[in-house]
N, C-alpha and C positions, 0 to 999 in steps of 0.2 A: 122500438123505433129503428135500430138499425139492423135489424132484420128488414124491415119493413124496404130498405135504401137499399140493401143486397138484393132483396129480393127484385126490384123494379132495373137496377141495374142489370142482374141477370138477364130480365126477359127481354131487355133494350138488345146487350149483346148476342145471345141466339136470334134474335129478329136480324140482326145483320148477318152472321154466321153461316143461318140456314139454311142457304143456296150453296154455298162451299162446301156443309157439310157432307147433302145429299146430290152433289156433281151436279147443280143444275144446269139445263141444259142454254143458250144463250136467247134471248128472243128473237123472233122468227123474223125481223126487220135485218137485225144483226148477221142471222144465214143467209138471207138472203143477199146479201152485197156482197158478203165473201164467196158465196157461190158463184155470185154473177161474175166478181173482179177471176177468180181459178179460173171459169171457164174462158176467159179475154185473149188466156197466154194460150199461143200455139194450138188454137183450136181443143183444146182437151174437157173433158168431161168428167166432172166429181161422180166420183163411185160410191163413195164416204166421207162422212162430214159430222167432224166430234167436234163442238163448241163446249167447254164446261165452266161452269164459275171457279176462279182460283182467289176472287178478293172481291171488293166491294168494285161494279163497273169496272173488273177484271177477267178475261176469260183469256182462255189456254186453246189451241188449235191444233186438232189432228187431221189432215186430210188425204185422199186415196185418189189420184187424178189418173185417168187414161188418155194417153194421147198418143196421136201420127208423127207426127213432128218433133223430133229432139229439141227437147227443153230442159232446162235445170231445175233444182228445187229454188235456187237464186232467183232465176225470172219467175216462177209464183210466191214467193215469200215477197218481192217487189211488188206486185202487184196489190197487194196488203197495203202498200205503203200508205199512211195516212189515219188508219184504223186505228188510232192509240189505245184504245180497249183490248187490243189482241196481243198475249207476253206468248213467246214463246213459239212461235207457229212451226209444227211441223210437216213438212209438204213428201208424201211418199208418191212416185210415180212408177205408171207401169207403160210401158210402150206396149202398143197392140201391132203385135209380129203376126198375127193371124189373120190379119183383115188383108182384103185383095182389093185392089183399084178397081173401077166399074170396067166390065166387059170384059175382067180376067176371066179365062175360063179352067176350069180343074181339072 
């Protein structure tokens, strides 16, 4: 009999576990708001976008923005605001030194 209690406890806890265990990924409602709020600040454009489970209606935030416009990782971590599902968010930015205004010529 109490095998029988471990056993059903077990499978209770890997049923919540299983998403942390195997990094899943966040649902696609979830990316998409964080994509849309990243791209809001300073014109910039998600290059990469790592959502992963860290807990139950928990996820963790790695992101890779391109932008024109000098922006912080502050103004996009702000942009998040409200998200309480997201611990942690890390905002990497690359400014693009290579792009030329329309009608530069080379």
């Amino acid at each position: 009999m109490t095998s029988l209690v471990i056993l059903r406890w077990s499978r209770g806890l890997l049923r919540q576990t299983i998403s942390v265990l195997l990094d899943a990924q966040a649902p696609a409602e979830l990316r998409t708001v964080v994509r849309e709020r990243l791209e809001s600040v300073a014109g910039g454009r998600v290059a990469d976008l790592h959502l992963w489970s860290v807990g139950h209606d928990a996820w963790t935030l790695v992101a890779s923005v391109v932008c024109h416009a000098p922006a912080s990782p502050a103004m996009y971590k702000a942009a998040l605001a409200g998200i309480d599902a997201i611990h942690h968010p890390t905002v990497e930015i690359h400014h693009c030194t290579a792009c030329r205004s329309p009608g530069a010529h080379g």
